[in-house]
C-alpha positions as a printed NumPy array, in Angstrom:
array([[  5.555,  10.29 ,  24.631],
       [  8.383,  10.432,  22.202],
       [  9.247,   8.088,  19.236],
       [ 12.336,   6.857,  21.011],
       [ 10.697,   6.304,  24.426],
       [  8.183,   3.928,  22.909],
       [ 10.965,   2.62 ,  20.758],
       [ 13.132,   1.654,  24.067],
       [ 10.399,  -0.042,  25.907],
       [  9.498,  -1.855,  23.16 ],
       [ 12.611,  -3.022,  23.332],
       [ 12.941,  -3.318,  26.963],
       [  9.925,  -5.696,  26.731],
       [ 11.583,  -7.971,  23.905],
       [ 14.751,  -8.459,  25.627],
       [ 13.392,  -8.743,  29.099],
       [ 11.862, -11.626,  31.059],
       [  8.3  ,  -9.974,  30.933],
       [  5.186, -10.647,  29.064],
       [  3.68 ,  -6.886,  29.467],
       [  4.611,  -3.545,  30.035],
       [  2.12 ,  -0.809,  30.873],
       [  3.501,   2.964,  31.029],
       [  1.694,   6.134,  31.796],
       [  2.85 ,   9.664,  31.099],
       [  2.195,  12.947,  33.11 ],
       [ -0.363,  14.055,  30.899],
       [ -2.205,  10.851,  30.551],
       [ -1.117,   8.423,  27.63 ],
       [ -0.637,   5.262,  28.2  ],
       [  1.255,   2.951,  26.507],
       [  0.867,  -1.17 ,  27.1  ],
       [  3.358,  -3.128,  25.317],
       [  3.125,  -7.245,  25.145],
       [  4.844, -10.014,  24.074],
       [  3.093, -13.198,  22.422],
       [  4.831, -16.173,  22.698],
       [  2.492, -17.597,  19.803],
       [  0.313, -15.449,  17.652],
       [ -3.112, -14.649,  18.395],
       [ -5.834, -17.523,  17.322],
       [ -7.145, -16.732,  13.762],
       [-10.604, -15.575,  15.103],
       [ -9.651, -12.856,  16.883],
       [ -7.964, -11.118,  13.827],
       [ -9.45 ,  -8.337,  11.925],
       [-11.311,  -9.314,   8.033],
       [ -8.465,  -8.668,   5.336],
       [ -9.992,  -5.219,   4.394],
       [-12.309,  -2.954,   5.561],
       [-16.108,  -3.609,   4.6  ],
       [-16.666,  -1.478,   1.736],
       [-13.693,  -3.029,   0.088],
       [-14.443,  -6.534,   0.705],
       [-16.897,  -6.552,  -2.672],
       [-13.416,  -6.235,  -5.117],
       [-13.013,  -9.362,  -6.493],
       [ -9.306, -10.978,  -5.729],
       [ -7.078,  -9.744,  -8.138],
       [ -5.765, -12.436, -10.497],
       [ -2.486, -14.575,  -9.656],
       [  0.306, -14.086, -12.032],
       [  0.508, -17.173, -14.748],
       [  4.385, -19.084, -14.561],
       [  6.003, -19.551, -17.284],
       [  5.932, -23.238, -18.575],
       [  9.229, -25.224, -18.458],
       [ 11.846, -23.658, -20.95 ],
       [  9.551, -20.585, -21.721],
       [ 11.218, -17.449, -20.477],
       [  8.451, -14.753, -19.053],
       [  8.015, -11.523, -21.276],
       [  9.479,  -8.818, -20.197],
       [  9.103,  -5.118, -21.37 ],
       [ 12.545,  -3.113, -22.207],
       [ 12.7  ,  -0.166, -20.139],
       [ 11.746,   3.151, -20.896],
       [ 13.971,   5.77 , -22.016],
       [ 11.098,   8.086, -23.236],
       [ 11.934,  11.828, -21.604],
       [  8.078,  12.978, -22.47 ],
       [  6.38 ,  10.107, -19.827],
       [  6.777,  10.084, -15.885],
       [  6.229,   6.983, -14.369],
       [  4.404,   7.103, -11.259],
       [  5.862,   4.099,  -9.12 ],
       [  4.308,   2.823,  -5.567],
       [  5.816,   4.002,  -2.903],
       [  5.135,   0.923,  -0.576],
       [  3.845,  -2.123,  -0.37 ],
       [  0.193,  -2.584,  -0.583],
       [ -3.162,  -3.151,  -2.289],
       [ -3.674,  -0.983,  -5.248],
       [ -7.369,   0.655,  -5.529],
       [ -8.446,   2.566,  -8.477],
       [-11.994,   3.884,  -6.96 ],
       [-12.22 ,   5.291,  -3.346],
       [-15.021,   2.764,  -2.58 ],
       [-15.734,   0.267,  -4.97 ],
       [-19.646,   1.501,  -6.345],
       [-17.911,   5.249,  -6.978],
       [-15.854,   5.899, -10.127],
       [-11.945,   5.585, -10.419],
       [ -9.856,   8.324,  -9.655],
       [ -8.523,   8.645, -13.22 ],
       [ -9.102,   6.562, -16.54 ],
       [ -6.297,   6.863, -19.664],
       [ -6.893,   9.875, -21.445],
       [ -7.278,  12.359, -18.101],
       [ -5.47 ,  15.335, -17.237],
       [ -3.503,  15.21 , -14.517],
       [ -1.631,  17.652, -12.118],
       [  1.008,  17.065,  -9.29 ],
       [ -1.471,  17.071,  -6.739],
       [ -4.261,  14.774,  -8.445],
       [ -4.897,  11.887,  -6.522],
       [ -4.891,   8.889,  -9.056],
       [ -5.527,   6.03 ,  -6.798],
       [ -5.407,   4.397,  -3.512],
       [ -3.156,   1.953,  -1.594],
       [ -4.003,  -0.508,   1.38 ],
       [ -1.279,  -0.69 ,   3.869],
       [ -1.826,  -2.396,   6.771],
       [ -5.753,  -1.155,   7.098],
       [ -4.536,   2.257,   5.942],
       [ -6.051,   3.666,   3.118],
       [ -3.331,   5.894,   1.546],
       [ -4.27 ,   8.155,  -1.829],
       [ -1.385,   8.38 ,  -3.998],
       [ -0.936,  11.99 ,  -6.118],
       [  0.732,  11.826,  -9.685],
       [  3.385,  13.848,  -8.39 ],
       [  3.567,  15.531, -11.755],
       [  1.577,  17.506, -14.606],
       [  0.293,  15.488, -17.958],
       [ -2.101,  13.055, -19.34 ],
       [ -2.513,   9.867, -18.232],
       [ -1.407,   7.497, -20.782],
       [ -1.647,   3.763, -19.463],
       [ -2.717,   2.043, -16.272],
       [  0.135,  -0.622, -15.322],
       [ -1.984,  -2.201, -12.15 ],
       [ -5.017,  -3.679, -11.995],
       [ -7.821,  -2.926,  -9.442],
       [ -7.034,  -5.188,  -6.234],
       [ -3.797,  -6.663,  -7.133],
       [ -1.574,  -6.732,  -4.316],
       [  2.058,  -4.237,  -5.465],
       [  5.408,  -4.031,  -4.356],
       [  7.625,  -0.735,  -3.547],
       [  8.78 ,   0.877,  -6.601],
       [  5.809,  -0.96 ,  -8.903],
       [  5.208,   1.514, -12.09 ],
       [  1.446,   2.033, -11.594],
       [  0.73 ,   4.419, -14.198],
       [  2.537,   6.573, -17.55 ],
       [  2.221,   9.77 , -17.504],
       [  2.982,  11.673, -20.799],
       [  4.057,  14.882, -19.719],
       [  2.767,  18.725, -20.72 ]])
């Protein structure tokens, strides 16, 4: 089945008077598309993260700033010798494949494009993140389990 196929029945099913749609191809996939009126009762949805995650502690919430304080905020970077590796989506950021085994990298390590410096949780996907470029891995920006945004700066990388 192609991408659009499954992308018009979905839609078929959302603008139709139907509460399921079930579709099988010559060659045997099926697809069965429904449509909730309400969402599904809280026990029947999956734990937050997988079990060998579930032993990170929750990462910390952010502190607001008291009335007529103004939050710090760091000038931005202009330095041409340090990449910044930014998330590319939103997720949970992971240091440490599992949470007993060591991180991927610490500051201080040597890095190339392909390293893969941590891991982030997307929807039950665990996706590994690669600096994307040669150096030495000069700060951290994220903490272990805090939740990130698209286009985050997760780590400085001062470049060969």
């Amino acid at each position: 089945m192609e991408f659009e196929f499954i992308e018009r029945v979905v839609r078929l099913v959302e603008e139709a008077d139907i509460s399921e749609l079930e579709v099988e191809s010559k060659d045997g996939l099926r697809l069965v598309v429904k449509k909730h009126a309400s969402a599904p009762p809280a026990s029947s949805l999956p734990p937050t993260l997988p079990a060998y995650y579930s032993s990170y502690p929750p990462a910390p919430l952010p502190v607001p700033a008291g009335p007529g304080e103004t939050p710090a905020v760091k000038p931005a970077e202009t330095d041409e010798t340090v990449d910044i590796i930014k998330s590319p989506m939103v997720g949970t950021f992971y240091r440490a494949p599992a949470p007993d085994a060591p991180p991927f990298v610490q500051v201080g390590d040597v890095v190339q494009s392909n390293t893969v410096v941590c891991i982030l949780e997307a929807m039950k996907v665990m996706n590994e993140i690669k600096a994307g470029t040669a150096g030495t891995v000069q700060e951290i920006l994220v903490e272990n389990g805090q939740p990130v945004e698209f286009g985050q700066p997760l780590f400085k990388i001062k470049k060969k």
